[in-house]
N, C-alpha and C positions, 0 to 999 in steps of 0.2 A: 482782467484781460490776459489771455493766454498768449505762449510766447514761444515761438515754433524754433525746436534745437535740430538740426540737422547732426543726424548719427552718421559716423564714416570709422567701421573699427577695420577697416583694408588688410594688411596681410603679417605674416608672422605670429608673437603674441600680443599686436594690437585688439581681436576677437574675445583674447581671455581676460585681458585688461580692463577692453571696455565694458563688459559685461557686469563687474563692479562697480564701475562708478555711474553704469546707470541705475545698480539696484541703489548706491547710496543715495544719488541723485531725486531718485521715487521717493526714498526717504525721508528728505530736506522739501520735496514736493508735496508733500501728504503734512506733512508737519507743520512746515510753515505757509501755506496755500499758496502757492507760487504760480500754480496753471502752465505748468508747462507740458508742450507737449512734442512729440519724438517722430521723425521721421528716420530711415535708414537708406543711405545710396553708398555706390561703388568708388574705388579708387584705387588706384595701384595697381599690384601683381595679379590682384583677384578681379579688378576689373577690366584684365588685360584678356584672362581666361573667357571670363562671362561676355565681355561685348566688344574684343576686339582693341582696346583703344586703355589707355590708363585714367582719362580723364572724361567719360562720356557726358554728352550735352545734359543729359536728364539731372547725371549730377550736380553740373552747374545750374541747371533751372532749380532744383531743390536749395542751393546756395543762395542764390538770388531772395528766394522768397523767404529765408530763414529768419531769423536772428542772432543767431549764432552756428558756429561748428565746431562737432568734437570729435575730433580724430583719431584713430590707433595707432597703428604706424603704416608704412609702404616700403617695400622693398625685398628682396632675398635672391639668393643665389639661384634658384629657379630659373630668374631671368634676368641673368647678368649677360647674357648672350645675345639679348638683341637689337633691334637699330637703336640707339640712344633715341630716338620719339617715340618709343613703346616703351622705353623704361619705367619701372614703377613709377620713377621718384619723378618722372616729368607731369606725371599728374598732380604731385605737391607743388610742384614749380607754376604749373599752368596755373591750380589753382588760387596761388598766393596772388598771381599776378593778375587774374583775371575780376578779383575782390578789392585790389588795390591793398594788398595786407603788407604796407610798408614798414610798422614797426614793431619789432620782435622783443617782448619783456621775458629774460629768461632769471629768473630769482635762484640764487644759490645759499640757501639757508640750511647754516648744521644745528638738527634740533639735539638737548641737552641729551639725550637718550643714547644719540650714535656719537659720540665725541672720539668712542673707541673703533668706530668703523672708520674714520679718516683717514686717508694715508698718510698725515701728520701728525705732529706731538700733539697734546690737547692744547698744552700751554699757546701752540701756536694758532690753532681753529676756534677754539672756545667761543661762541658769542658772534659767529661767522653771521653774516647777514650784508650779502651782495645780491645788487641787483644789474646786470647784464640787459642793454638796451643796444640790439643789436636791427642794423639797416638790414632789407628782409628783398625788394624786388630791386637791387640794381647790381653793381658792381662786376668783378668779373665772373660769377655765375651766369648775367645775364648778357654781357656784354656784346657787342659785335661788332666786326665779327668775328664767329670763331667756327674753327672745323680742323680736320685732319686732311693734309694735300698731299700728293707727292711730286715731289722737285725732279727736276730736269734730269739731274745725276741718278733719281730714281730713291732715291731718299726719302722716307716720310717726315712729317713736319703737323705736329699739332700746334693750334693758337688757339688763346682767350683773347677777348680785349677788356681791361679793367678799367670802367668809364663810370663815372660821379657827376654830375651834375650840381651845380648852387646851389637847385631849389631841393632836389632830393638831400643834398647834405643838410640844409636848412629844415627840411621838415621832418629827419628824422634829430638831429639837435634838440628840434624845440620840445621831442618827446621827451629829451634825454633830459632836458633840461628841468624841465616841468616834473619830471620821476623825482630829480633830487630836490625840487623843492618841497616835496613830500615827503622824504626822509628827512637826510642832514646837512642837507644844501650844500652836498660835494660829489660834484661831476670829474669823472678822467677823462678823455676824451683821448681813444689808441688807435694810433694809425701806422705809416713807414715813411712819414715825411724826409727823412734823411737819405730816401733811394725813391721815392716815387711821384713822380708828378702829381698824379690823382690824390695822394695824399699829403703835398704841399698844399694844394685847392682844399680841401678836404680840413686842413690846421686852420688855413689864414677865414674860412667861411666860417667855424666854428669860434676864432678869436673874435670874427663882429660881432657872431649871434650873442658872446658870450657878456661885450656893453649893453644888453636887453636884460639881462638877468644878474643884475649888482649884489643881488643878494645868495648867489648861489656862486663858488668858489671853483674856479676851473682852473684843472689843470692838464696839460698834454704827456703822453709817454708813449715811445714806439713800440711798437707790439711785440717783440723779443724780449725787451727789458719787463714789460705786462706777462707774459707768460713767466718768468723767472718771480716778478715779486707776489702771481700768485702764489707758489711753492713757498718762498720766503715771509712776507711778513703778508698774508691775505687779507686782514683785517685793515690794513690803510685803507683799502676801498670801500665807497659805498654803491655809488653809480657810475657804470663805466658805460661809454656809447659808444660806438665803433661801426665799421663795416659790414658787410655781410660774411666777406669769408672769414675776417680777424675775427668777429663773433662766433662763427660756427664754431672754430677752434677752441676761442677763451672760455664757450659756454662748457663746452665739454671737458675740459679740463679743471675747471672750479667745481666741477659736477663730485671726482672723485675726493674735494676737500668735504663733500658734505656725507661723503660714505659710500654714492654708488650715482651711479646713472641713473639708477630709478627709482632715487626721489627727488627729479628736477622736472617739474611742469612748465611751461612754456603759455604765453599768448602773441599769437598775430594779429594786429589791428590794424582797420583802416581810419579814414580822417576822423570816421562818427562814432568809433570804438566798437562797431561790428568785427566779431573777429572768431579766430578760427585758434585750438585750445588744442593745446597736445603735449604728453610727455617726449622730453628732449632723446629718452632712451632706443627708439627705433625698432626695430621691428624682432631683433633678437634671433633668427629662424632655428639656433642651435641649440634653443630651450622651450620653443614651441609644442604645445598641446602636451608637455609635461606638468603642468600645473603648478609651478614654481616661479614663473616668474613675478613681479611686485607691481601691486597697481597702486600703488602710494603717488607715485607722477601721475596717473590719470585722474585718480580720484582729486586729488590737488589740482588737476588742470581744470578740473570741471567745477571747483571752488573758483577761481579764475576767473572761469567763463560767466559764473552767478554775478562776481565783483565788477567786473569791467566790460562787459557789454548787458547784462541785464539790470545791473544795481542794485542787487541782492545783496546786501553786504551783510545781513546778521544771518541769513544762512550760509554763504562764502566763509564768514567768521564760524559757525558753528560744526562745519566740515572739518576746517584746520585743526579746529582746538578737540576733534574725537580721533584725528590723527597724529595727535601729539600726546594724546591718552593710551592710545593703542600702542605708541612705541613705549610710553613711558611703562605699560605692563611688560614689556619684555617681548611682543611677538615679533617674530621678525623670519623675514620672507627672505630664500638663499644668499642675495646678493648680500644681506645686510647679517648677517647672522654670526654671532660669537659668542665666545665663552658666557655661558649662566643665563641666553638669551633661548627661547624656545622655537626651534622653525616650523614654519607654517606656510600652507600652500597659496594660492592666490585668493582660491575661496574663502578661506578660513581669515584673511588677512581682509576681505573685503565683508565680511559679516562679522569681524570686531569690530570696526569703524560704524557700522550701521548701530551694534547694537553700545555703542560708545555714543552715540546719538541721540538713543532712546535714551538712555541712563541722564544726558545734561538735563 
């Protein structure tokens, strides 16, 4: 039975990116007979050019019928200039929201290879292996309402509004919950309870959810003190669930304990584990079509995408363990690159992994 991947490598070096991890993808395809098969549609900056709109219908009909999606990135300074509803990224937004892709798994894993790309001690990283379960369609990204007005005096005035719900706190929880029970059965759960309503609601729903799961260790901590014991001691965490904005932040920032942006993969899921796969690194524009940039987060996101919406797990498995071969030779693409390490371009870093594939 063949299993339709909806392609979407949108704008910056999302195109160079994703170009390897569909040829690894063909790879694991042909290998392990998997049947899958590849469609390509628009999004973002590039399909703002082509059809007017960041998020066109056709794309979503291509979502619709998919089984999965695997994304580049969206966005750049091209069109940082116009109405915020043609902005690239409102077609990430639309899209999330329009699939129902409420919970966001962002894994921060330092493999033994880059210890010395960290921006910490080794002593302190060593053995790093967090996972970031971050809420994905509500909060105040999505809030309302919000807009830019101007007052009376002539004064402008921007708002969000930052609105949580029970049941959306409860069903991104039970993600959170269910993640730790499959590691080490410890959950943090980061909020601003100490200044914000939404995130009093947000503590005391997570304190009931957390009498459903006895066997799993929860604990609370506000997201300033979360951001500081990343830098300090990383390793207390296993599973942290959080918000959508406190996630966007903490994912990005655990991103540089593991040596770079770009080797942190991402999944978006909705209730049935349909979900949409992308490196957390972004769109880049300032290293685009240079051939440098690292497709380590793609190709990891599209191992992701094999595990948790198609149930591919021994070729999910056998991706990771030829991109933990690849680094453990030494190659290594600009962002990750030091003393005694060999750099190498996108290409070159995306035809190790393959023929690291061939070799298992």
């Amino acid at each position: 039975m063949t299993k339709q991947i909806l392609v979407l490598p949108g704008d910056g070096i999302g195109p160079e990116v994703m170009v390897e991890a569909i040829k690894v993808l063909s790879c694991v395809d042909e290998k392990f007979k998997l049947g899958l098969e590849f469609s390509e549609g628009l999004i973002g900056g590039c399909a703002v050019d082509t059809k007017g709109e960041p998020l066109p219908a056709e794309t979503l009909a291509l979502a619709d019928k998919s089984d999965a999606i695997l994304m580049g990135a969206v966005g750049g300074p091209k069109w940082d200039q116009l109405a915020w509803d043609m902005r690239p990224e409102r077609g990430l937004l639309g899209i999330r929201s329009h699939l129902k892709l409420f919970g966001n798994l962002r894994p921060a894993i330092l493999h033994p290879a880059l210890v010395d790309a960290s921006s910490l001690k080794p002593e302190v990283v060593s053995g790093l292996d967090i996972l970031i379960v971050r809420e994905l369609t509500g909060g105040v990204y999505f809030g309302e309402p919000k807009g830019i007005e101007t007052l009376e005096n002539g004064e402008r005035r921007g708002f969000n509004n930052f609105v949580y719900t029970t049941s959306e706190i409860e069903r991104i929880g039970r993600l959170g919950f269910e993640s730790a029970r499959k590691r080490s059965g410890k959950l943090c759960s980061v909020d601003k309870a100490n200044v914000l309503n939404v995130s009093m609601l947000w503590r005391e729903v997570m304190t009931d959810l957390g009498k459903e799961y006895p066997d799993v260790e929860l604990s609370h901590m506000l997201v300033d003190n979360a951001a500081m014991q990343l830098v300090r001691a990383p390793k207390q965490f296993d599973v942290i669930v959080t918000g959508n904005m406190f996630g966007d932040i903490l994912s990005d920032q655990a991103s540089m304990l593991t040596g770079s942006i770009g080797m942190l993969p991402s999944a978006s899921l909705d209730a049935n584990s349909k979900g949409l796969y992308e490196p957390c690194h972004g769109s880049a524009p300032d290293i685009a079509g240079q051939g440098i940039a690292n497709p380590l987060a793609m190709i990891m996101s599209a191992a992701m995408m094999l595990r948790h919406s198609l149930g591919m797990e021994v070729a999910a498995d056998a991706i990771e363990t030829a991109v933990t071969a690849v680094l453990e030779q030494g190659l290594r693409t600009a962002d990750i690159v030091s003393a005694g390490s060999q750099a190498v371009t996108t290409q070159t870093m995306g035809d190790a992994v393959i023929a690291a594939l061939a070799a298992a």
